[in-house]
C-alpha positions in Angstrom: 175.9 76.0 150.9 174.6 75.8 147.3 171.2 76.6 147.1 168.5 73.7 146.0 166.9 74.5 142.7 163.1 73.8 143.2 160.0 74.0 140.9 156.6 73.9 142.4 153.5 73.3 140.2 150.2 73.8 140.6 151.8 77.0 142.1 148.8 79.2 141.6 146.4 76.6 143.8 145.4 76.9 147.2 148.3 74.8 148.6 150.9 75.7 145.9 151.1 79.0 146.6 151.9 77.9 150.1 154.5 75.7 149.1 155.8 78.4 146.4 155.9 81.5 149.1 157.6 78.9 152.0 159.9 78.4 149.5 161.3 81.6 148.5 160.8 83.0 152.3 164.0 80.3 152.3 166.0 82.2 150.0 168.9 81.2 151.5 168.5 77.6 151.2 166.3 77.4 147.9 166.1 79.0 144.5 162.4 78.2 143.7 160.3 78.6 140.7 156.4 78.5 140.4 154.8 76.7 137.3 151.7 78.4 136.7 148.8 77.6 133.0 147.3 81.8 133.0 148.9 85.1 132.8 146.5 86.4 135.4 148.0 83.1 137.6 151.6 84.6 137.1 150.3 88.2 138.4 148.7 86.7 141.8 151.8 85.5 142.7 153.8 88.3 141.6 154.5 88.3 138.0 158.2 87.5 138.2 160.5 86.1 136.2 160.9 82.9 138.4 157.3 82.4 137.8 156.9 79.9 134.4 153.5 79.6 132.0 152.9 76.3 131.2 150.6 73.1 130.8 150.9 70.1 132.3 149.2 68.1 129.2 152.0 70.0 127.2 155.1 68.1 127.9 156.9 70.7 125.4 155.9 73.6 127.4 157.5 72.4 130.7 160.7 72.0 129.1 162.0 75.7 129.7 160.0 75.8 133.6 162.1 72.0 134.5 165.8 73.0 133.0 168.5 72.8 135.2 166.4 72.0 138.5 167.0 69.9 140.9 163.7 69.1 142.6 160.4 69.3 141.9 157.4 69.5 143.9 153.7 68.3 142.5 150.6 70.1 143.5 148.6 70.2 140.6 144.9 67.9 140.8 142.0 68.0 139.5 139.4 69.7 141.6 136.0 68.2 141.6 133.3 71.3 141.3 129.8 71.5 142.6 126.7 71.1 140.4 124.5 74.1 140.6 121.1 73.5 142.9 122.9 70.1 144.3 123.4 71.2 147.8 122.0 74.2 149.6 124.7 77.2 149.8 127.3 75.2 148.1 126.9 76.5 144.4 129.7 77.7 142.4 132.2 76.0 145.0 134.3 73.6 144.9 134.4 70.1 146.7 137.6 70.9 149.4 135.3 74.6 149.9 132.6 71.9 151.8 134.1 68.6 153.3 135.8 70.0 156.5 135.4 68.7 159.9 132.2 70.0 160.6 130.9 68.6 157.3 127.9 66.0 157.7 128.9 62.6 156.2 125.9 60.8 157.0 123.7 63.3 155.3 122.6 64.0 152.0 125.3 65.1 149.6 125.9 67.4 146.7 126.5 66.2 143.0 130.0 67.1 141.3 131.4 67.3 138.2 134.5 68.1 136.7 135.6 70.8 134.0 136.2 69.7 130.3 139.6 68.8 130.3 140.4 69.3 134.2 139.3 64.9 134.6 141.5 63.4 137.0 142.7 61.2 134.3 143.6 64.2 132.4 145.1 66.0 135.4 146.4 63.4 137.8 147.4 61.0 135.5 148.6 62.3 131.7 149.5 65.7 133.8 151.6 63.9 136.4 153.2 61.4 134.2 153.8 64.5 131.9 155.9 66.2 134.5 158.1 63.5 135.8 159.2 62.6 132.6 159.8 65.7 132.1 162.0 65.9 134.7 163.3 63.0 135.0 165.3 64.3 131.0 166.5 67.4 132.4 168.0 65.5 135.5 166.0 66.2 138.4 167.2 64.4 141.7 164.1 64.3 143.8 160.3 65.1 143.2 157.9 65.7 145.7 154.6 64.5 145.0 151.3 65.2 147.3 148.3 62.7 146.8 145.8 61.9 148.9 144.8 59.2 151.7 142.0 56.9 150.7 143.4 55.5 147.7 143.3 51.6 149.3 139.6 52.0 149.3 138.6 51.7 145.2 134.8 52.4 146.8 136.0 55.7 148.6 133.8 58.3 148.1 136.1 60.8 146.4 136.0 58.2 143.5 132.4 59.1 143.2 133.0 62.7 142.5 131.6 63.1 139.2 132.7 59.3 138.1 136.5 60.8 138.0 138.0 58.0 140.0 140.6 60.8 141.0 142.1 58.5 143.9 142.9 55.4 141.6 144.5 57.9 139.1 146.1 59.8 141.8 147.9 56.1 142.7 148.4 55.2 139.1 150.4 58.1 138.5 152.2 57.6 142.1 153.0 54.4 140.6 155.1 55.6 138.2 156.8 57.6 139.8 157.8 55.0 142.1 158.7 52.9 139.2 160.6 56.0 137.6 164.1 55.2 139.5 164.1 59.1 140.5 164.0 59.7 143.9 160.7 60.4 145.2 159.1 61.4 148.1 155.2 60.9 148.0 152.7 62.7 150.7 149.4 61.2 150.7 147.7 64.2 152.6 144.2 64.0 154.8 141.3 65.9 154.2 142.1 69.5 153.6 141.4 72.9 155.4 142.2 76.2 155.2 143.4 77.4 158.8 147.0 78.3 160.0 148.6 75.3 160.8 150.9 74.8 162.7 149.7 71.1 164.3 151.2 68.1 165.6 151.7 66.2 162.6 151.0 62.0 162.1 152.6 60.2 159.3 151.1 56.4 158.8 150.5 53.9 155.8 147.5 52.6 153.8 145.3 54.8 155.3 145.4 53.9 159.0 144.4 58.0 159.8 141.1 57.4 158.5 138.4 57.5 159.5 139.2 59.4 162.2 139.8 63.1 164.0 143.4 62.4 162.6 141.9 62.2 159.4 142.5 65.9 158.5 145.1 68.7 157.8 146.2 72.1 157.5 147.1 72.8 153.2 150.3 74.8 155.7 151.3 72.2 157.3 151.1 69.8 154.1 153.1 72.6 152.6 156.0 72.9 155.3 156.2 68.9 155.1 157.1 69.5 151.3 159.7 71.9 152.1 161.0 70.0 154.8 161.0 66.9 152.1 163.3 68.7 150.0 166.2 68.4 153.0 165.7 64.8 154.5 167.6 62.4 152.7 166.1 59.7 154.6 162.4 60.8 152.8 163.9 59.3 149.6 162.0 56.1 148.3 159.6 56.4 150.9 155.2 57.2 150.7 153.6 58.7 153.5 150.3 59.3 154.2 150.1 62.6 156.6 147.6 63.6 159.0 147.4 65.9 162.0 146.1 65.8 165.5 143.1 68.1 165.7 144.2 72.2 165.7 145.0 72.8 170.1 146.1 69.0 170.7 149.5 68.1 171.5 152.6 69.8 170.1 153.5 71.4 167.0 155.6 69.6 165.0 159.2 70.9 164.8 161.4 67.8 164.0 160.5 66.5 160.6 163.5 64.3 160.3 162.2 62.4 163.5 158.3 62.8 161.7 159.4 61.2 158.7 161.4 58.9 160.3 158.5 56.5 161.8 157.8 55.0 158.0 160.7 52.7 156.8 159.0 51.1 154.1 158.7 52.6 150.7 155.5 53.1 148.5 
């Protein structure tokens, strides 16, 4: 079986290295490369030769990273960071370190910004549309591209974060893909934490998860739905927004064709 030329970027972040390392565990299957902007990114996950330098608001510097592939998975955002003295213990971190499930909604909350240069119109809208044109020249078949639920709601608090309007750039850019005529798979991914995975997964449309216990996911399990992606045909043309049952309820998820399956309609 020929082996699936992949290109993750955003590999360095906390769910592309997933991705990346579930990837190449699947040697067999996949000949995967990791797009990474820093040196000292290319060292954390190894320093090897399959790992490219490159930035994503540098269309010319992707060039060499997208020849010859044939998909290509997109993890790169922009992270919203906290602003010093906002919110008690939460200094220096970032906003996916706080909002978990034990996070207090109704309470006050902490002020954000974002990095010069690192705006989500920067990042998840020049930077995306950077990359799929990208690779739509050097023929990609299929791109992978993880969002986020909550972009039906323009007054959803992630838009808030530091006046970046991530979510309405996140859907502008999944726009164009969609409008790209390359075969896409989009994953619109819950809330995000940090623990195994492993879960029974939910797939669903224009944000029916939220707001509820459904409403959150393991970065692992986003990562193995990536992967899994790559090999369903039937996950061409088609947006999902994925969710999980909380971590101990029901049954881990183990047939991602029949997962995937439950959404016929496309974006």
């Amino acid at each position: 079986m020929q082996k699936i030329t992949v290109l993750v970027t955003g590999a360095s972040g906390l769910t592309g290295e997933i991705a990346f390392k579930k990837l190449k565990e699947r040697s067999d299957r996949f000949a995967v490369r990791g797009l990474v902007r820093s040196e000292a990114s290319k060292q954390k996950l190894g320093g090897g030769h399959e790992i490219y330098l490159g930035d994503i608001m540098d269309k010319k510097s992707l060039e060499h990273a997208m020849q010859g592939i044939d998909g290509l998975v997109i993890l790169t955002s922009a992270v919203p960071k906290i602003v010093p003295g906002s919110y008690p213990g939460a200094d220096g971190k970032r906003a996916e370190d706080v909002f978990d499930e034990s996070f207090d909604y109704s309470g006050p909350m902490p002020e954000f910004f974002y990095a010069e240069g690192q705006y989500p119109e920067q990042i998840d809208w020049i930077g995306q549309k950077n990359q799929i044109e990208t690779a739509k020249a050097s023929g990609v078949r299929h791109i992978v591209l993880v969002g986020s639920m909550g972009g039906t709601d323009p007054n959803h608090f992630l838009n808030h974060m530091g006046n970046g309007n991530i979510l309405v750039w996140k859907r502008k850019a999944e726009q164009y893909l969609a409008d790209s005529g390359i075969p896409y798979t989009i994953i619109r991914a819950a809330a995000l934490d940090n623990k195994v995975g492993g879960r029974e997964l939910l797939v669903g449309k224009d944000d029916e998860l939220l707001p509820t216990e459904n409403g959150y996911i393991a970065r692992a399990d986003v990562a193995e739905a990536c992967v899994q992606a790559l090999q369903i045909e039937d996950c061409k043309f088609k947006a999902y927004d994925l969710g999980s049952k909380p971590e101990g309820v029901g049954e881990p998820t183990k047939d991602f064709k029949a997962l995937f399956s439950q959404v016929t309609t496309p974006f």
